[in-house]
ZAMARGU-4260 file (C-alpha; in steps of 0.2 Angstrom, whole numbers, plus 5000, padded with zeros to 4 digits):
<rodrens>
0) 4671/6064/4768 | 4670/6048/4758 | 4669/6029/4768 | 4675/6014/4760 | 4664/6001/4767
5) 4658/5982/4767 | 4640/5979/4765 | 4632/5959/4761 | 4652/5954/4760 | 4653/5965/4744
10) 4664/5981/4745 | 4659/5999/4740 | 4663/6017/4741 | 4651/6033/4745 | 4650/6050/4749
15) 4642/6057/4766 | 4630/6067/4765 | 4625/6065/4785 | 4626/6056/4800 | 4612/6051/4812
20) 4619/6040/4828 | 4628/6024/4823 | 4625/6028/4803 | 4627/6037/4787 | 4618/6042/4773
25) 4630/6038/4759 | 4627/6043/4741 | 4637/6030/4728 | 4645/6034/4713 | 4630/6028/4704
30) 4620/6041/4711 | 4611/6029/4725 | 4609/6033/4741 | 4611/6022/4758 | 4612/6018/4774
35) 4630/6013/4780 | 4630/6008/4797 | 4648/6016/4807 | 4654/5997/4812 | 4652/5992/4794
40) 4665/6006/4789 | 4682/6003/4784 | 4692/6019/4781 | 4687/6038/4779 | 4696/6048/4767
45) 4693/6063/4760 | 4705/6061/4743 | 4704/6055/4730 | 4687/6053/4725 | 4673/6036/4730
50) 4672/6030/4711 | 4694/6035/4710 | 4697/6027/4724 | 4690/6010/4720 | 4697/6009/4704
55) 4714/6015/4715 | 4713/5999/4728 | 4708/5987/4711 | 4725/5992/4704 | 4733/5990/4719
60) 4726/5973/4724 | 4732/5967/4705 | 4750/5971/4709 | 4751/5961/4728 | 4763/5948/4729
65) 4755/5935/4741 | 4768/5924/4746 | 4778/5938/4751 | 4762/5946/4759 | 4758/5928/4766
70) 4778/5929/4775 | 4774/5946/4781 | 4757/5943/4790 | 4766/5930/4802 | 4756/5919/4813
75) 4745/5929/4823 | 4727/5938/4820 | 4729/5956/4811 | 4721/5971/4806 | 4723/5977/4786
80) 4731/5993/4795 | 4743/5984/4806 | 4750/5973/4791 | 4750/5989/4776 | 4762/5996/4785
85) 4772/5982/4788 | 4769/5979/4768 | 4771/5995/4760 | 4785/6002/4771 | 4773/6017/4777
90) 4755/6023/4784 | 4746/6016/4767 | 4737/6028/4758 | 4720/6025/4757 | 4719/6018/4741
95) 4733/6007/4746 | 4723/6001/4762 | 4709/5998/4754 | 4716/5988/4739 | 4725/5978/4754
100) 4707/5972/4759 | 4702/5968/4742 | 4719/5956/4740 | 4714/5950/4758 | 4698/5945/4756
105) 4702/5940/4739 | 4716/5927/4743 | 4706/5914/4754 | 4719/5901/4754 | 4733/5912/4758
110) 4721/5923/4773 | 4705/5915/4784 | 4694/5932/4789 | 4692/5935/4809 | 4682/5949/4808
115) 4678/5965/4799 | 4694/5971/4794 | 4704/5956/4803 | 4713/5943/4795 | 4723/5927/4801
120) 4735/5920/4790 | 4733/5901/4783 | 4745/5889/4790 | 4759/5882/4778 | 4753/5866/4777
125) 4735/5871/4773 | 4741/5883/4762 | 4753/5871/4752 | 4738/5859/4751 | 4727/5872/4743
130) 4738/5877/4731 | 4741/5858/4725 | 4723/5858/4725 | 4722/5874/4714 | 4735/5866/4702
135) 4727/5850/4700 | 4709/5858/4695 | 4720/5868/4682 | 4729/5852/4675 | 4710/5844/4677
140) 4704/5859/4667 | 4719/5860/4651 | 4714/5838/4649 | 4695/5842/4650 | 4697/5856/4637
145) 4706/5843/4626 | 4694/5830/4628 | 4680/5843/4621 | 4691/5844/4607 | 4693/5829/4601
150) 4673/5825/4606 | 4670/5839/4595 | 4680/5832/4582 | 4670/5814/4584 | 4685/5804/4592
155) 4684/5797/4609 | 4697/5801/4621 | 4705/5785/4625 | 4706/5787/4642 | 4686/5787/4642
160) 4682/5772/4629 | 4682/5761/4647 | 4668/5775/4656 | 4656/5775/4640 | 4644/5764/4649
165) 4647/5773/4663 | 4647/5790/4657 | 4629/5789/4646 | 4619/5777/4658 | 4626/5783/4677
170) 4637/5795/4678 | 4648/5804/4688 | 4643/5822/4687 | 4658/5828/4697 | 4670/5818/4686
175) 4680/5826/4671 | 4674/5815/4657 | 4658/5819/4659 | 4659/5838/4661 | 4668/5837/4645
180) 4654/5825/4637 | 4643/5837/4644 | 4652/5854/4635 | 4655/5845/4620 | 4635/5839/4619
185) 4629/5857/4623 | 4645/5865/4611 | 4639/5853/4597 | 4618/5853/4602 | 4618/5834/4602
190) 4616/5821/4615 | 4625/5811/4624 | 4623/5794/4617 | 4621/5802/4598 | 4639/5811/4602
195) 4647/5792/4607 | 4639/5785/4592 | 4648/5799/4581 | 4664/5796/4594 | 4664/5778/4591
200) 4659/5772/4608 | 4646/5761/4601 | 4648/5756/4583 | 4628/5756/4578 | 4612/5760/4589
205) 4608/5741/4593 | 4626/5742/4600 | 4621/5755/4613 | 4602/5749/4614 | 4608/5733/4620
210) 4622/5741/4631 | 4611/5750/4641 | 4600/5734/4644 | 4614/5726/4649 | 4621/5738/4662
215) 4605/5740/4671 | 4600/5722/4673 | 4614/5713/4669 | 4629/5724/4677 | 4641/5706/4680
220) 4637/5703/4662 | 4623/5691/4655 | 4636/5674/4655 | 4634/5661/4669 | 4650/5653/4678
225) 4653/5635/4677 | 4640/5624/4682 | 4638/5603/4685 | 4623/5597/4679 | 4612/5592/4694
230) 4609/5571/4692 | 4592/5566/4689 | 4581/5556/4704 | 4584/5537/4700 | 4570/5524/4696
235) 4561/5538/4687 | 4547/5526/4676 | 4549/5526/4657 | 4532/5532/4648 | 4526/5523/4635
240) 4524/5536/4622 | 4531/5544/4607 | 4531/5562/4612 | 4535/5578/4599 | 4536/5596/4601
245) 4529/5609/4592 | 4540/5625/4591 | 4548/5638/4581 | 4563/5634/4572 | 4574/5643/4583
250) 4568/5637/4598 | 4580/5628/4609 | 4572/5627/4627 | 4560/5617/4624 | 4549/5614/4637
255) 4533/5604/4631 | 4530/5591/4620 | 4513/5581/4615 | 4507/5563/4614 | 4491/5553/4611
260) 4487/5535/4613 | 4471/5528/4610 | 4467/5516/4625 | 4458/5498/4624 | 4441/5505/4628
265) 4441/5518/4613 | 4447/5531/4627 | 4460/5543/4621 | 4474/5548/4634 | 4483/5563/4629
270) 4501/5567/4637 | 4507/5584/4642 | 4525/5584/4644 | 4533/5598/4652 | 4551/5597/4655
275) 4558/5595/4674 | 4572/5605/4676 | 4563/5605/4697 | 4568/5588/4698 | 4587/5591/4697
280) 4588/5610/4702 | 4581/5611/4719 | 4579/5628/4730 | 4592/5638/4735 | 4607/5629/4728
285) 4618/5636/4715 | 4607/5635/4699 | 4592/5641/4709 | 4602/5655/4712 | 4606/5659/4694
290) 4588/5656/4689 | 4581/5667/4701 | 4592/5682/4699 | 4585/5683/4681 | 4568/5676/4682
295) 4567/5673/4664 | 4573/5672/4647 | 4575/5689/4641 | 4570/5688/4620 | 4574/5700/4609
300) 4573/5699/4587 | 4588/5688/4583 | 4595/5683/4600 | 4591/5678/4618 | 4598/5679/4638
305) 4593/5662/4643 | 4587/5659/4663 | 4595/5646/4663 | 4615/5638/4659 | 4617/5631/4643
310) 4623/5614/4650 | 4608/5614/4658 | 4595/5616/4646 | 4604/5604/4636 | 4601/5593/4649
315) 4582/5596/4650 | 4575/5601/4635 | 4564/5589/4623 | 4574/5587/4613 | 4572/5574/4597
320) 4579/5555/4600 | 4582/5558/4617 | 4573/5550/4631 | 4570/5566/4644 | 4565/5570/4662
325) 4545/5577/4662 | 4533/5581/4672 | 4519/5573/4662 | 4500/5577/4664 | 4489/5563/4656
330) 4470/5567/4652 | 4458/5553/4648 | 4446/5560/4632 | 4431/5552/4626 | 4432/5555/4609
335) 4413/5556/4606 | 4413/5573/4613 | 4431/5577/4618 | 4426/5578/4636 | 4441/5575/4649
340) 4436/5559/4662 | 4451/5561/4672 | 4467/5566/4675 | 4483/5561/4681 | 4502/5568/4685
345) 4515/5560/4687 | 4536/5562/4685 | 4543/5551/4675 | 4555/5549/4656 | 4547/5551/4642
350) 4555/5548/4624 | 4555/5561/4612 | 4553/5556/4592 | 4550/5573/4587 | 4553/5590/4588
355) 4539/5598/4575 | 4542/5616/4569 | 4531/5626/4563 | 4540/5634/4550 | 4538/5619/4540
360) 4520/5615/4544 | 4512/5630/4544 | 4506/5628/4524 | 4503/5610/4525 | 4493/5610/4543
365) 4478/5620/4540 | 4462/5620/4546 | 4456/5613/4529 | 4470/5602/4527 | 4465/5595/4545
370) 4445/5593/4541 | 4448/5585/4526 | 4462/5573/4533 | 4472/5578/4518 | 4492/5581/4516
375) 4508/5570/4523 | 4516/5578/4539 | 4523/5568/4552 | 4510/5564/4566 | 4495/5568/4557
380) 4484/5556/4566 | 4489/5563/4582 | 4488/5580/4576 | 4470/5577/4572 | 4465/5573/4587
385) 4474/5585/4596 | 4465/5598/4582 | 4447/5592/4586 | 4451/5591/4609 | 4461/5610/4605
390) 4444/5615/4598 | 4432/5610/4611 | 4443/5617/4624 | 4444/5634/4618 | 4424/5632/4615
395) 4422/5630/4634 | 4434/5644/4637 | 4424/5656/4625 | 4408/5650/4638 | 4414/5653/4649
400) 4422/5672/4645 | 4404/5674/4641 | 4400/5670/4658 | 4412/5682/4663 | 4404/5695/4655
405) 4417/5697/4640 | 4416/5693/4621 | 4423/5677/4613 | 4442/5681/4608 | 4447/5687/4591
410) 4456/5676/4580 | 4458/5691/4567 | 4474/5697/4573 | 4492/5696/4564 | 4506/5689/4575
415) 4522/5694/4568 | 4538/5685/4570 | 4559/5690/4568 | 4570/5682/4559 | 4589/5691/4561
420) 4605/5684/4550 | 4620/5695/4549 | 4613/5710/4554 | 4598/5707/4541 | 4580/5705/4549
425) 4565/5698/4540 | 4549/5700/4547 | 4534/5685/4545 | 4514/5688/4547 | 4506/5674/4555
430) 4487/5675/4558 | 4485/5672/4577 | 4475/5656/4579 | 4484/5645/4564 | 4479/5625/4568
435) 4497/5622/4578 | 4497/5637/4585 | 4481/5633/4593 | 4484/5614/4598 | 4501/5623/4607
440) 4491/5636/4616 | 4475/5626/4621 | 4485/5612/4627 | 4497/5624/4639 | 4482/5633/4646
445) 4474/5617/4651 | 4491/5611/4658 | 4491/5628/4669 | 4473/5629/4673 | 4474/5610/4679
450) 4487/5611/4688 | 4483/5626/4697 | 4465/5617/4701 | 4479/5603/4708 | 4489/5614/4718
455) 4473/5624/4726 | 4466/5607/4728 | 4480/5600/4738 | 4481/5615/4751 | 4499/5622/4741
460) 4501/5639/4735 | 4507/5644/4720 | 4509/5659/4709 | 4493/5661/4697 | 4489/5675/4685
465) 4470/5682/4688 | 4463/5692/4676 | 4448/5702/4679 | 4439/5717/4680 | 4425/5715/4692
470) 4408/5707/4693 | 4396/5716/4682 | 4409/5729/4674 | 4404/5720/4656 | 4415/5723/4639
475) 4421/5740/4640 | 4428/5738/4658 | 4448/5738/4657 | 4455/5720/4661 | 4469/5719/4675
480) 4481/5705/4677 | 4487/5702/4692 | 4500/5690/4700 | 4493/5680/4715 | 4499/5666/4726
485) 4482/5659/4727 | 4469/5652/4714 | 4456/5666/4704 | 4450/5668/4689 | 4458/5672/4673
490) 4441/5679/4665 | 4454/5684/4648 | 4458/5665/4647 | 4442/5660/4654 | 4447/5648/4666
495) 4443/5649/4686 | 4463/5646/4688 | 4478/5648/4680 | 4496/5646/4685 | 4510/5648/4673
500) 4518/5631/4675 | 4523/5625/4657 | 4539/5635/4653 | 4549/5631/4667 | 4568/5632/4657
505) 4562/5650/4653 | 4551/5655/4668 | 4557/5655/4684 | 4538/5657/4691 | 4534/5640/4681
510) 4549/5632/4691 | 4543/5638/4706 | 4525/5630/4704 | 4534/5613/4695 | 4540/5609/4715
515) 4526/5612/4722 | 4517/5604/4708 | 4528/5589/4709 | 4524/5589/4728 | 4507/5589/4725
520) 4510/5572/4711 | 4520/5562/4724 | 4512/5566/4740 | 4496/5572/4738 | 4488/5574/4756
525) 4502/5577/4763 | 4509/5590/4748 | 4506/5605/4762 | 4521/5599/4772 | 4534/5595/4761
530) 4532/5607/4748 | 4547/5619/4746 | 4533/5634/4749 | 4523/5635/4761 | 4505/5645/4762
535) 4508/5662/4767 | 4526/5662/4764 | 4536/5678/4763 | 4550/5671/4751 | 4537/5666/4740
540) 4528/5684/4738 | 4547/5693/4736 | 4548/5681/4719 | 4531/5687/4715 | 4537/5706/4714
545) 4556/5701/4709 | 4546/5690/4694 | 4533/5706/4691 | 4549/5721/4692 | 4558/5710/4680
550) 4549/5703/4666 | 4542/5721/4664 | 4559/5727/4661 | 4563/5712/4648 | 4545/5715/4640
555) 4551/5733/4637 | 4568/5728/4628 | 4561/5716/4618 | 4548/5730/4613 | 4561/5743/4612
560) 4571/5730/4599 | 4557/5723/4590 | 4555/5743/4586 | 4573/5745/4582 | 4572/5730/4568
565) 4556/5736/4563 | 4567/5752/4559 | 4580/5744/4549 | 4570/5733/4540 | 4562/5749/4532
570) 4580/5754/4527 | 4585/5737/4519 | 4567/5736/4511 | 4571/5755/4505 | 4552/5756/4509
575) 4545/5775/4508 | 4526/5771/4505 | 4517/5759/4515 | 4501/5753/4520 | 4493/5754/4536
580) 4479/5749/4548 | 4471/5761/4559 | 4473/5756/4576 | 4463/5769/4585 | 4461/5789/4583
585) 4479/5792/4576 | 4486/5776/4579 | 4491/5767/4566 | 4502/5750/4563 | 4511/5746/4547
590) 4504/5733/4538 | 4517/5723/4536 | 4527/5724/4551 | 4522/5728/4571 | 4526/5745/4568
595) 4517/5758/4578 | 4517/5775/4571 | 4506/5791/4578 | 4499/5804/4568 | 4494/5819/4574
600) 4479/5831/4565 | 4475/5811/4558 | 4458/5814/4551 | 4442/5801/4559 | 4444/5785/4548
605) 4436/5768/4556 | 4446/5757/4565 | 4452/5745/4554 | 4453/5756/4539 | 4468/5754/4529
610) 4478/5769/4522 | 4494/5774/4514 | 4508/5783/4524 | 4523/5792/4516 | 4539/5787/4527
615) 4548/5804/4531 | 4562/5801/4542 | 4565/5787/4557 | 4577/5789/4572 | 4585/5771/4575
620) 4593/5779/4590 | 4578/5788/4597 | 4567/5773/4589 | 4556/5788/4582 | 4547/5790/4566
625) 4538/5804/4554 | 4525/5801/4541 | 4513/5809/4532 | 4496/5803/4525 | 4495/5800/4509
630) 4479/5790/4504 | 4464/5788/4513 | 4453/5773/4512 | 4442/5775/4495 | 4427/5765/4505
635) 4424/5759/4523 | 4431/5741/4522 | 4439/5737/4537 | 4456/5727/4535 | 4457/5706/4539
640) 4469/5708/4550 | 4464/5724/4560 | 4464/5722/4579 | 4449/5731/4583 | 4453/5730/4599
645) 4468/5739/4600 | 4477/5744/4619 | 4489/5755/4620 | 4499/5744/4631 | 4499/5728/4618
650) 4516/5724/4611 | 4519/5725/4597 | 4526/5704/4594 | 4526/5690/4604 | 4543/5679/4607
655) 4544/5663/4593 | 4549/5655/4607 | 4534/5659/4618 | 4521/5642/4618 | 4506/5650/4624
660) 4512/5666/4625 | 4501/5673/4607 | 4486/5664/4617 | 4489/5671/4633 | 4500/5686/4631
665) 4489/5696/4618 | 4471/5694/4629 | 4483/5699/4645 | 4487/5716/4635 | 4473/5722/4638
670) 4478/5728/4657 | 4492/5730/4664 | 4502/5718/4676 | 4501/5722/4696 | 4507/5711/4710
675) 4496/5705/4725 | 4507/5700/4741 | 4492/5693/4751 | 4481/5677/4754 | 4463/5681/4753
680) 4453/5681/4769 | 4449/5665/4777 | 4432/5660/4770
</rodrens>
């Protein structure tokens, strides 16, 4: 006797070779034997044979029409047996029977199963629906086949150039387009974003570099609405000055500017003018709103996402022949030894002669140039003076790192700046502490430093960067920097205080301290209950983290791009040999661009050596590179401009349009960036 069974919803055929009680010892047609319990049973036959059989019922479940099987069933619950007959006109044979299950248990949309052997079949509405269903996924299917095609054949579907974004940065795994995308990348051994390039969804790698940027912190796009420019307090005073800035030449927020005036009793008075968008912006109106969705200007080689509208940085910035709101910090110098006597801030309007680039002063201010009092440059006087205070500030700074345990800064390093103009970069080496670079950097971390002192003095929080690794940790310990609301230590800077204040067209944390500081200037006693923050105020630990999450994100782009130029400008210099500095182990740095490169198997040469590389191949998509060593060092002379103290987590430029950002940014790499949401403990 042979049984046509169901066993873990799959159906099989055997021979009995026994019985015991409630079950069967079947042998299969593949020679296996099993256990077949009697209510798992289907039919007994004795002809054909198990293996004939099943081959039988396939052939028979081929040929059933469903529809007319479906009009058969009617309405109500069957057995397979009750409905063959109805079906075929007679007893069914048992191929016939059992190749009526196999189209029954086959056809889900046409027949719900009830129960071994019994089956119900699907309403005409449900039934119609699944069918409509079953078309759609075919017509779904033919259009996804030709969209592979013509991926496979590098053009873009036109119905998906409006889901590229989409499709390579967060997409719709259920959705057509992408399972297309996805067969066409796995048919071809490509990705996804080197598939759109070749499809013309991005026409170059900056392109898509830049799309992704965009879509995940920018998905409204990076262009402001309309704004009005907020008026300006009235009676502000008129400084008697004649202020100049010191920037790159493409800065255009600029946001500090210089004067000196030598007072009647030989006193020098020095002005640090920062300009006040906080005295037309106020918190929580429209521009507030702006500025703090972004948090900063994001830079990049060759262009910038401004904080802040255009109309209003127009409005605010220092610029040349213009008479501009500030918040100015004065300090009286005695210029026996450059030591401050006091200090005073005040708002007020203070007229801009000149806006200085560095660009063109670089080769004329030099340190010799300044020593000697040789060379025609506008502001020379001033720019003495300013040289000779710059110096004796980052003299007490280096005192005081000592005192920190850490060793004086080094000035040996290469800053490196971009330059893009039609889609051609040029890269410049600066050497990190050049006369104006100094005065710039100098004067901003006095500025921060002193106003944080003003801000902790006054009972007002702010948001201060501490930098420090510990009491006693010495050198080697690894520096973190940490956001705070309260006043600590920067031991990098080597000040007891610092709070970015002195880019607030660019930094939303430095608008954020300019009200409180301006709170502090017009109040003073009473600053604590009329500053916009408060101690211990929530809103003001959610811009810390908001401040922290974003400007890492923007740090990584402009590193990611400063990569991606440094790519291309290999390709337009058609360089293929280059020098080298070794960073540390197999870290090296090109020599003539911020160009990190890691060699594995790289044999021990000292940090600072310089070698030659053989350029292999580089990815501007993946922003990868291979290179070969070509020339090792002939002695152990160590390179001018190695950074001996190389982090992994240093970038690899610093923004032109970033005033102390080479002073402070650099001694900052050296840890990474963590946010504190909590006053220190009473006492």
């Amino acid at each position: 006797m042979n049984l046509f069974f169901e066993e873990s919803g799959d159906f099989k055929v055997g021979t009995v070779l026994s019985q015991a009680g409630e079950a069967y010892q079947v042998e299969m047609p593949s020679g296996k034997r099993t256990k077949v319990k009697v209510k798992d049973v289907l039919l007994q036959y004795e002809k054909p044979s198990a293996a004939d059989l099943l081959e039988a019922a396939k052939a028979v479940a081929a040929d059933v029409d469903f529809e007319f099987l479906w009009e058969v069933a009617g309405q109500d619950e069957f057995g397979f047996a009750e409905l063959g007959a109805e079906y075929f006109g007679h007893t069914p044979l048992p191929s016939e029977a059992a190749g009526l299950i196999l189209a029954l248990h086959g056809a889900p949309i046409y027949f719900y199963k009830k129960g071994r052997g019994r089956y119900k079949a699907a309403p005409e509405a449900s039934l119609r629906a699944a069918q409509a269903g079953i078309e759609k996924k075919k017509q779904q299917g033919l259009i996804q086949a030709g969209y592979v095609d013509e991926l496979k054949a590098n053009k873009l579907p036109e119905s998906m150039r409006p889901l590229v974004q989409q499709l390579l940065f967060k997409p719709d795994k259920n959705s057509i387009e992408f399972k297309a995308l996805d067969a066409a990348c796995n048919e071809l051994h490509t990705t996804p974003p080197r598939l759109m390039l070749a499809a013309g969804g991005f026409g170059s790698p900056k392109e898509l570099h830049m799309a992704r940027f965009l879509f995940e912190n920018f998905p409204r796009g990076a262009g402001f609405p309309a704004v009005t420019v907020p008026p300006m307090p009235a009676n502000l005073p008129v400084a008697e000055v004649a202020a100049f800035s010191i920037d790159d030449v493409t800065t255009t927020e600029i946001d500090d500017a210089f004067s000196v005036v030598t007072l009647a009793d030989g006193m020098v008075q020095v002005g640090i003018h920062i300009a006040a968008p906080g005295l037309g912006i106020r918190p929580d109106d429209a521009i507030d709103k702006m500025a703090r969705t972004r948090m900063s200007t994001v830079y990049m080689p060759g262009d910038k996402i401004t904080m802040l509208p255009d109309e209003l940085v127009a409005a605010f910035t220092l610029a040349e022949g213009k008479t501009c709101p500030a918040v100015s910090l004065y300090a009286t110098i005695d210029p026996a030894d450059w030591s401050v006597k006091s200090t005073v801030t005040r708002a007020e309007l203070v007229p801009i002669k000149s806006n200085l680039r560095n660009n063109d002063l670089d080769e004329v201010v030099s340190e010799e140039a300044l020593a000697a009092g040789s060379g025609e440059y506008p502001h020379k006087a001033e720019l003495a003076m300013l040289w000779q205070w710059a110096l004796t500030l980052e003299a007490a700074r280096m005192v005081k790192r000592e005192g920190f345990g850490l060793k004086p800064e080094q000035n040996n390093r290469v800053d490196f700046n971009f330059y893009v103009e039609d889609d051609v970069v040029t890269v410049l080496r600066r050497k990190r502490g050049a006369p104006l670079d100094k005065i710039v950097a100098e004067l901003m971390i006095f500025a921060n430093s002193t106003w944080g002192k003003l801000m902790h003095d006054s009972g007002v929080p702010g948001i201060y960067r501490s930098q420090g690794a510990g009491s006693g940790a010495g050198w080697a310990a690894k520096m973190q920097v940490r956001m705070v609301t309260h006043a600590a230590p920067h031991q990098g800077l080597g000040v007891d205080q610092y709070a970015w204040s002195t880019s607030p067209l660019r930094r939303y944390t430095d608008l954020v301290n300019q009200w409180q500081i301006l709170a502090c200037a017009e109040h003073g006693v009473t600053a604590p209950l009329v500053a916009p923050f408060k101690p211990r105020d929530a809103n003001l630990f959610a811009i810390v983290s908001a401040f922290d999450a974003a400007y890492g994100a923007y740090n990584d782009h402009q590193q990611n791009m400063e990569r991606y130029w440094c790519l291309r400008w290999l390709g337009q210099q058609e360089q293929r040999q280059v020098e080298a500095v070794v960073l540390k182990d197999e870290v090296l740095r090109l020599a003539d661009i911020p160009l990190i490169i890691r060699l594995p198997g790289m044999p021990q040469v000292a940090r600072g050596a310089q070698v030659k590389l053989d350029i292999l191949r580089w990815d501007e998509l993946d922003l990868t590179i291979e290179a070969r060593l070509l020339e090792l060092p002939s002695s152990t002379e160590i390179a001018a401009d190695a950074d001996l103290d190389y982090e992994e987590e240093e970038p690899a430029a610093v923004p032109a349009d970033s005033g102390e950002a080479a002073a402070t940014e650099a001694v900052e790499a050296e840890g990474s960036v963590t946010v504190v949401t909590s006053e220190p403990a009473a006492g």
